[in-house]
C-alpha positions, -999 to +999 in steps of 0.1 A: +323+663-374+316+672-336+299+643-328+328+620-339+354+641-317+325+640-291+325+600-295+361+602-294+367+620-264+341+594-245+362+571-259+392+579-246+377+588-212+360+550-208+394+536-224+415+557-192+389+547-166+380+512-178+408+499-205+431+484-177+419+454-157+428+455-121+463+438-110+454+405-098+452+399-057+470+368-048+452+340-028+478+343+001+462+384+009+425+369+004+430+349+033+437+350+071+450+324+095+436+330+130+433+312+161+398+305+173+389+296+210+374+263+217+336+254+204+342+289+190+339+312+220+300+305+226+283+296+257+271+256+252+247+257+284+213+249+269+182+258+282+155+232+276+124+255+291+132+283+265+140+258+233+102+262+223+103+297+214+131+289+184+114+258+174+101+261+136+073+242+128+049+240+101+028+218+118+027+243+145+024+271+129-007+257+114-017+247+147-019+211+144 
């Protein structure tokens, strides 16, 4: 007899916490509308002497 008002309490305490879904978010508060600076803000200078070290190769990781 106590572990059915046992069961039914845990019941009730997962039907309070869980039993409701959440109220829906619409799409318009998901998303925000901002203005971005040209090419994004990032420096386009390139330097060619220092393009090696980022290079990924297998070939040259293998050392061929």
């Amino acid at each position: 007899m106590s572990q059915e008002a046992t069961m039914d309490a845990a019941v009730a305490a997962r039907h309070a916490r869980f039993g409701k879904l959440p109220e829906r978010i619409r799409y318009e508060d998901m998303t925000e509308v901002v203005q971005s600076e040209p090419h994004g803000g990032t420096n386009t200078s390139h330097e060619d002497a220092a393009a090696w070290r980022t290079f990924s190769c297998l070939a040259l990781d293998l050392g061929l």
